[in-house]
N, C-alpha and C positions, 0 to 999 in steps of 0.2 A: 720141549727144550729148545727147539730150534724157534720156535718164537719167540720166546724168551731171549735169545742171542741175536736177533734181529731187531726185537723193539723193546725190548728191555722191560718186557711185561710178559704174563703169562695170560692175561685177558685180551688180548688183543683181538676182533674178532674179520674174519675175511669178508670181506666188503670189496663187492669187485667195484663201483661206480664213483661212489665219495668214501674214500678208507681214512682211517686215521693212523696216529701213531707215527707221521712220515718223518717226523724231525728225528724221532730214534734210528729210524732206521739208514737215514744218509749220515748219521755218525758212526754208524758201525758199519759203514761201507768201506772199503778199500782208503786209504790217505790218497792214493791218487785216483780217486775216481773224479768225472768232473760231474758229475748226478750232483743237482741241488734240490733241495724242498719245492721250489717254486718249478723246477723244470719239471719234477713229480706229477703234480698237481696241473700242471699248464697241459702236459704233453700225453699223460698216461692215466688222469682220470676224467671224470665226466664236470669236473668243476665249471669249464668253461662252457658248458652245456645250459646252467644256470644263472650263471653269474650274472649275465647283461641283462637280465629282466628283473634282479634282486639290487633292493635298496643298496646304494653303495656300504653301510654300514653291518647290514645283515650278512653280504657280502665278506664284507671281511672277519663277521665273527664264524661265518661256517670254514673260512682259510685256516685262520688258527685253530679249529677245533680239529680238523685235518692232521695240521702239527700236530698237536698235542695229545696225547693218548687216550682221550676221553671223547668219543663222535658218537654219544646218545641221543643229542638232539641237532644233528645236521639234518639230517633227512625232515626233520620237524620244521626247522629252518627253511628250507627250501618249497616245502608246501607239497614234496612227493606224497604223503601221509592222507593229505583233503586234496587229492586231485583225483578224477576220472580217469585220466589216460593211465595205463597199464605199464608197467613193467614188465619185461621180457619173464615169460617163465623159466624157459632154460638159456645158458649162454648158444649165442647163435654164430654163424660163420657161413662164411660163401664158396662156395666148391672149386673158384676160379681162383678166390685169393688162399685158399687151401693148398692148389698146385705151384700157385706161384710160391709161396714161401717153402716150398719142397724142395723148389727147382733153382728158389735164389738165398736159399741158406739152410738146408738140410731139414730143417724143421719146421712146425707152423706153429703158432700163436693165436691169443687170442683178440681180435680185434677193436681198439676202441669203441670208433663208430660201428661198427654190429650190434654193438650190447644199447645201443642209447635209444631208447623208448622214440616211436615213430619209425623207427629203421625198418623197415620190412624189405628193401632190396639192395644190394649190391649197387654202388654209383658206378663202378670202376668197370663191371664184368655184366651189369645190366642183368642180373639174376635176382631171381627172389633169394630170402636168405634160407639156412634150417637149422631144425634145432638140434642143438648136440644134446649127449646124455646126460648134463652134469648142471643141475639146478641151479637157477641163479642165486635164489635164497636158498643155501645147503642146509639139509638135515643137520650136518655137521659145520656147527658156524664157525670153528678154528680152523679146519679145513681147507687146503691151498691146493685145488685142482690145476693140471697143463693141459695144453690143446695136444691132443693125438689121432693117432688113428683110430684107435677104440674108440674113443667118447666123439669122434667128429668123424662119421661114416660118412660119406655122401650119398645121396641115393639122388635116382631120377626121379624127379616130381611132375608131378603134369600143373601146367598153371592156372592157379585159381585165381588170377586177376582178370577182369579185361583186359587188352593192348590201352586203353586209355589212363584206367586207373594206374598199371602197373606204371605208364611214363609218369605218372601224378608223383606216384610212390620216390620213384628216381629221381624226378625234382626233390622232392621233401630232402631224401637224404643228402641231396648236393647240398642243398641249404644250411642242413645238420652240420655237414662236412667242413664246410667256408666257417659255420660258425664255431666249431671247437679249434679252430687250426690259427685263427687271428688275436682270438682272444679279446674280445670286444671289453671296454669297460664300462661297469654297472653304474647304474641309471638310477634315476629315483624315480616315484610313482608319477609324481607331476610330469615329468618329463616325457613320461610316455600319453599321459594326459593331451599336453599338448603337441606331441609330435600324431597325433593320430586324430585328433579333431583337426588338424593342418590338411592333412590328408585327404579325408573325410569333407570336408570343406572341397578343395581341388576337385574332388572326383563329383562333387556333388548330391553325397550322402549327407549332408549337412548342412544348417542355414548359418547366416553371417554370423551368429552369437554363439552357434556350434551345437545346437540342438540337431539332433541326430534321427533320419527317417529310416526310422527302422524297419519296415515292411520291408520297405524299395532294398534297405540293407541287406537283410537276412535273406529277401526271394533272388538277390542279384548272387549271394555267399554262396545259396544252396546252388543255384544254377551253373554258376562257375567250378565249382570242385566234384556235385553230384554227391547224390547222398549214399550210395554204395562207398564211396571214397571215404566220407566222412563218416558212416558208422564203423569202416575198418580202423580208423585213426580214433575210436571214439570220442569223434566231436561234430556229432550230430546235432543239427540247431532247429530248434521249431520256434515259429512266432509267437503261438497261443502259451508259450510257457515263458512267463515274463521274467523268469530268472534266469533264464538261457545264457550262455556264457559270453555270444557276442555281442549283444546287447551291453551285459556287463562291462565287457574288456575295452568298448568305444565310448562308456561314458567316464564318469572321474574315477581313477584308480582308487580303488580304497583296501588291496589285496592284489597279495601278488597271483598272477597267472601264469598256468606252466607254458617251459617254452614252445611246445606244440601249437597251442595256441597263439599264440605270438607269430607264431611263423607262416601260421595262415592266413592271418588277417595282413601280415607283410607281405606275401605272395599274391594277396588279393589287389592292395591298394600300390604298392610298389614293384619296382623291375628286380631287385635282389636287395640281398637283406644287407649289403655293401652299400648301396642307397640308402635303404632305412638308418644307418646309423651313425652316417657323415654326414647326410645332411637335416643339419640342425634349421632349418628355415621355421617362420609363422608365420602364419593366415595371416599378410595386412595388405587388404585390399585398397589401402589408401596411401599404400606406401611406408619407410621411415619417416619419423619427427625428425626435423620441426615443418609446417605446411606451411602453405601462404598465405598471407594477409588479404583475402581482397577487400578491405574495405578504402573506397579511391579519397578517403579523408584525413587520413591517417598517413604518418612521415614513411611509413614503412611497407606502406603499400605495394602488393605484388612481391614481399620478400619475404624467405621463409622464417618468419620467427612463430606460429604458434606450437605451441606444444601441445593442447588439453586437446585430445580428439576420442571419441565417445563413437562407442559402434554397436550398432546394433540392426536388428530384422525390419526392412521395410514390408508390409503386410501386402500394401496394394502390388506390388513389381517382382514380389520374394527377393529384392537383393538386397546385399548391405547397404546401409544406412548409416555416412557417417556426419557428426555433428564438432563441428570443428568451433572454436572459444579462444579469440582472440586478448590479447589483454588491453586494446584500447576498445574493446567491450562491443565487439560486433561481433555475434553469434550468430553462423550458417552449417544446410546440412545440405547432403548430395550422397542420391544411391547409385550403386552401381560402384562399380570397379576402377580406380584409375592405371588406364592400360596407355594414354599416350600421356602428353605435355600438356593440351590441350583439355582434356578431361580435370587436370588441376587448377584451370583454370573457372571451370565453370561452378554454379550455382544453380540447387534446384529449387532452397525456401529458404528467409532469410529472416530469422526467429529472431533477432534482435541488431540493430545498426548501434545502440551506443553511445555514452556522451560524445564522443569526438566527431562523429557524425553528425549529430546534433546541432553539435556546435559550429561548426563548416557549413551546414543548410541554415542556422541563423546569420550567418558573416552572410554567403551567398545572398538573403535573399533580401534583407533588413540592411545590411552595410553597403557590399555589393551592387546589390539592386540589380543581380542577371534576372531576366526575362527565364521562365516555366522551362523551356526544353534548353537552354542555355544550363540552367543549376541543372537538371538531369544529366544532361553529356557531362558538367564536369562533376558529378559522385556516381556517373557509370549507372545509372538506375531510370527505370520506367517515367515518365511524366505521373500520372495517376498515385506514384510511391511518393514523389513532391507534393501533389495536394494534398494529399491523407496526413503526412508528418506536420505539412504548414496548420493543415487545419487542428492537429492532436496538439503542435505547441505553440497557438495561435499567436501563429506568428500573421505579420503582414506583408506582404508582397505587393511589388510592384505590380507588376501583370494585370493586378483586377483595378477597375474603376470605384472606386469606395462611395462616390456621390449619386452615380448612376444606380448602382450595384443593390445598396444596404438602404432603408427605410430609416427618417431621421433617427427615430429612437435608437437603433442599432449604431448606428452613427455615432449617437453618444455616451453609449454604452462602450462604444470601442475607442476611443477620445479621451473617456475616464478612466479608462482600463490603466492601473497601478505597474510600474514598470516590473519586467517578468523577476531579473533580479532582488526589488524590494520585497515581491510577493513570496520568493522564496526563506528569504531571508524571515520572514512574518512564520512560514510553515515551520523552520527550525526551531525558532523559539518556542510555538506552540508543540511540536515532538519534547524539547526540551523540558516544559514545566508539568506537562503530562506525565512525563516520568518522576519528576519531583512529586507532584500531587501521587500516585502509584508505584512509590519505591518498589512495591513486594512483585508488581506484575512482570512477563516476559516478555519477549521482544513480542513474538507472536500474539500475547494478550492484549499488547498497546495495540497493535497493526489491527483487531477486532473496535477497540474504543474510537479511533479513528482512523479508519480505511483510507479516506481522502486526500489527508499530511502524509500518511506511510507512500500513496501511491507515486504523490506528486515528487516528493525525496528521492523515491524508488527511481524514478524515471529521468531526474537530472542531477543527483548527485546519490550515487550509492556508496561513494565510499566515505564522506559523511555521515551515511546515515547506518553505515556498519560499524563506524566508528563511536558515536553517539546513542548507540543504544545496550540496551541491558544484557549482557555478557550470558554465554550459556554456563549453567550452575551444575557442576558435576555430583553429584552425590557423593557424601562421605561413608564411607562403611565404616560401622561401628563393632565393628567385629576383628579378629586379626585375621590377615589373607594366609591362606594356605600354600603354600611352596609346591606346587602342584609338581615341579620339574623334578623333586627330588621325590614326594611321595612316587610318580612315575618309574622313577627307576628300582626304587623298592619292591613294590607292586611286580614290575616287571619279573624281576627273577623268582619273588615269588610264585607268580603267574606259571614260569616256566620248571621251577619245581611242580609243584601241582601236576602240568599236564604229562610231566615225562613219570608222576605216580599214576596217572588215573591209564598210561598206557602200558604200564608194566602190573597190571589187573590180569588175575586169570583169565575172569571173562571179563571181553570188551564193555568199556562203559564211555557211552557217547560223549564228545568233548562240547560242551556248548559252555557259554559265554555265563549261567546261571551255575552250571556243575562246579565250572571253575574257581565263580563267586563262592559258591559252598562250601566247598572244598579247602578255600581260606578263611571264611568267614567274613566275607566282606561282598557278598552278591550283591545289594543293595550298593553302594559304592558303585560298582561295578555297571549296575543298571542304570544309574540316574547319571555317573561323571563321566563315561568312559571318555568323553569326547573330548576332556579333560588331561587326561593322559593318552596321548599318541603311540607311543611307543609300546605299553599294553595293551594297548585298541591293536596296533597293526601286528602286532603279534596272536593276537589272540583270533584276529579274523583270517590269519595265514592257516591257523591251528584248528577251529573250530568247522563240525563235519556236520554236513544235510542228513535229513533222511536217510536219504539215498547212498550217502558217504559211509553213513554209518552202517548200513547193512551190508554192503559192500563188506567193510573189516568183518562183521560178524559173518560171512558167510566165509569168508577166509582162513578166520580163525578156528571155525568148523570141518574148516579141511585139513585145515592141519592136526586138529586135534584126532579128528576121524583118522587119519595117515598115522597118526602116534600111535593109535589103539588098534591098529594092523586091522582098521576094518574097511568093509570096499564103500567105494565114494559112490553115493544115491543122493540124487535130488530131494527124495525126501528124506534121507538122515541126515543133509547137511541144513534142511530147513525146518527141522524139527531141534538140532543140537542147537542150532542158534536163534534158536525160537522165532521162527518168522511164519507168515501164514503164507497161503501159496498166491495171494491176488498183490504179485510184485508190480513194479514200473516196470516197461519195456526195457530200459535200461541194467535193472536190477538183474529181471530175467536175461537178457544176453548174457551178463558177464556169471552167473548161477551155467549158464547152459558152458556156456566156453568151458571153466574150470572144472566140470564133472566130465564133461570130455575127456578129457588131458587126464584126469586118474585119479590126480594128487597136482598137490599145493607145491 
């Protein structure tokens, strides 16, 4: 009755981390209370615990399912369900903030950050924490337990951390702490994509295109936190196991991961999780657009107009590699970093100078008439780069003696030579009638029929000769397209009927991507388009459980059932009820050894 008169429901069930139901229950508060939904939600539950690492959209459907009286699949949302790290078995409390709220308001409570997964000590009193009597998953799920003296004894404990781990521990919860108290807002997957190859990059775990050294990664991970630390936070990383989780979380997001993780790979590569999430910076090693022009032919030389800049791994130096693409058609590249004024100025290889260039070394050399190191100094370039271009656009040059030099016959061979202009104007036409003669062929077919007209085009006039040739031909689908964006949404909630059936199974039935297809009837769909639908893909890979995930629920679920049927919890009855053989992963077996420990579920 009294839940009924709170949330105006008689199912409403006690959820101490993400509850639902909140919007009934701030209407049935006092007229003058000033409690709102969002203050709820912000200040008193674990929301803001998940929020900044969940899709902004995901995000806002687990707020309102909070409102609203129906929180079946929050917890599915958030990906607590497929993740490794543990939830507190009992609610927990610290003996320091025990006395204090005795001593500063007659009574204690139950503490936020106690209860939020990763928490294992006190920031404030520097204590580990313990566990009080009163499950965090209750026998009785309508059940509204208070913090007391009964159920929150304190006892002296001797310490089972090292002084190392335990200061690790205390960081972690500061972290925890700063994050629930600000309220960060949620990110998309990309965003953490690139804020973490940014990183990753900086620190040097990463090459310029963000390809990630993972060895160097994960032996520097292990090294830094210790592996004592990380199998207590169950986030142990081994290299040899190539689905490993940091591996995963530093290449493209494609799933969300729990905050725990997030907070260690934050801890690793940045100063506090306040850095991580103001500053928005990326990797550009070459700086903002637009760059400079240096080609010294061109009106705009030495000003920053280009835009197109193309980056990638130098192989010989390991550094970035950037290739910069002017539009009066001089193309250059340069590795390494630009760290001063000077660095943008230079030049390492210069993959193409361009009509304008071109045409500046014919004025120079032909109209002009400067002397060899004369035309160098004025296009800024090698002497040896002057002969090669004179000689590729046989041009003629003052500098050489043509009588001395060249053997009669050359002499008049270069005498008869047809002026460069008329010779091209010859090549157009012959691209021209080529195509006429070969309506059907493509661009790339003619450039095979004649190599020699495509190249010579290619090299003094490209934008005639993109101009003047055969268009690329899109294929017509003769089918109707499929509305992919709305079957998506379909699918989706279907999707998520299904899994919240296949989780209200007596006994657990593993959630994979083909069950779910079954399950609707549409596996095949599912296997060939997912990729197709985003929204079903990212849902369904928040939802869907490993091996390993999967025995996890089943050995759980065998404790609990075990604890139903008032019988004592044994290793081997809980691996026999939930049919598993005894050659587990290491993994599997800790969390089997923990839980038979403890009693019950």
């Amino acid at each position: 009755m009294l839940i009924e008169e709170l949330f105006n429901s008689r199912n409403i069930t006690a959820i101490a981390d993400l509850p639902s139901g909140l919007e009934n229950l701030v209407q049935n508060l006092s007229p003058l209370s000033l409690i709102t939904v969002e203050s709820l939600i912000n200040q008193h539950t674990l929301y803001p615990f998940y929020a900044p690492f969940l899709p902004p959209k995901r995000a806002r459907q687990i707020e309102t399912s909070m409102k609203a009286n129906y929180g079946g699949n929050i917890h599915t949302r958030t990906g607590i369900m497929a993740s490794a790290i543990s939830t507190p078995q009992y609610f927990r409390f610290c003996s320091g903030c025990l006395q204090d709220d005795l001593n500063n308001y007659g009574e204690t409570y139950w503490h936020r950050l106690h209860q939020t997964p990763g928490v294992l000590f006190c920031p404030t009193h520097k204590i580990s924490l313990q566990d009080s009597k009163i499950l965090f998953q209750g026998l009785n799920k309508h059940k509204y337990h208070a913090a007391n003296h009964e159920n929150c004894s304190a006892e002296a404990k001797d310490l089972i951390y090292s002084v190392e781990n335990a200061d690790k521990l205390i960081t972690l919860a500061q972290d925890i702490s700063q994050l629930l108290d600000k309220t960060y807002p949620s990110r998309t997957l990309d965003w953490f994509t690139r804020r973490y190859q940014t990183l990753l990059i900086e620190k040097g775990y990463a090459n310029a295109i963000g390809r990630v050294r993972q060895k160097r990664l994960i032996d520097d991970f292990v090294e830094f936190y210790g592996e004592d630390f990380l199998k207590t936070i169950d986030s142990m990383v081994i290299y040899e196991d190539e689905s490993n989780w940091l591996s995963q979380i530093t290449q493209k997001h494609r799933k969300v991961f729990h905050p725990i993780r997030h907070l260690l790979v934050i801890g690793f590569l940045t100063k506090s999780v306040d850095t991580f999430f103001q500053n928005n910076k990326q990797y550009r090693p070459f700086g903002r657009s637009p760059w400079l022009c240096l080609n010294a032919a061109a009106d705009h030389y030495l000003q920053p107009v280009i835009t197109d800049l193309k980056v990638s791994h130098c192989l010989e130096n390991k550094k970035p590699l950037g290739t910069f693409s002017c539009s009066c058609g001089m193309i250059y590249s340069r590795s390494g970093e630009d760290r001063t004024e000077e660095d943008k100025l230079r030049i390492g290889r210069v993959i193409a100078y361009g009509q304008v260039w071109e045409d500046k070394l014919k004025e120079l050399v032909e109209v002009k008439k400067l002397g060899l190191r004369a035309t160098a100094r004025e296009l800024r370039v090698d002497p040896n780069t002057i002969k090669r271009y004179v000689s590729l656009l046989d041009l003629t040059p003052s500098w050489t003696k043509d009588n001395q030099s060249k053997p009669k016959k050359v002499q008049k061979e270069v005498k008869n030579l047809p002026d460069l202009e008329k010779l091209t104007k010859e090549k157009k036409d012959r691209w021209l009638t080529l195509q006429q003669e070969n309506p059907e062929l493509s661009k790339t077919e003619l450039r095979k029929l004649a190599p020699d007209i495509y190249v010579w085009l290619y090299r003094r006039d490209l934008a005639w000769l993109n101009e003047n040739s055969p268009k690329l031909k899109k294929p017509k689908s003769s089918v109707d397209r499929v509305d992919w964006s709305l079957r998506d949404t379909g699918i989706l909630a279907q999707a998520q009927n299904a899994v919240n059936e296949l989780l209200r199974e007596n006994k657990p039935v593993r959630i994979t991507i083909g069950k779910v297809g079954t399950t609707l009837g549409c596996k095949a769909l599912l296997e060939k388009h997912l990729d197709k639908l985003p929204q079903t893909k990212a849902y369904l890979e928040s939802v869907t459980e490993t091996v390993e995930e999967f025995q996890i629920r089943r050995i759980e679920w065998a404790i609990r059932e075990l604890d139903r049927r008032g019988e004592e919890i044994k290793d081997w009855k809980i691996l026999r009820l939930a049919g598993l053989r005894d050659d587990l992963t290491p993994r599997v077996r800790k969390y089997l050894e923990k839980q038979s420990k403890a009693g019950k579920f």
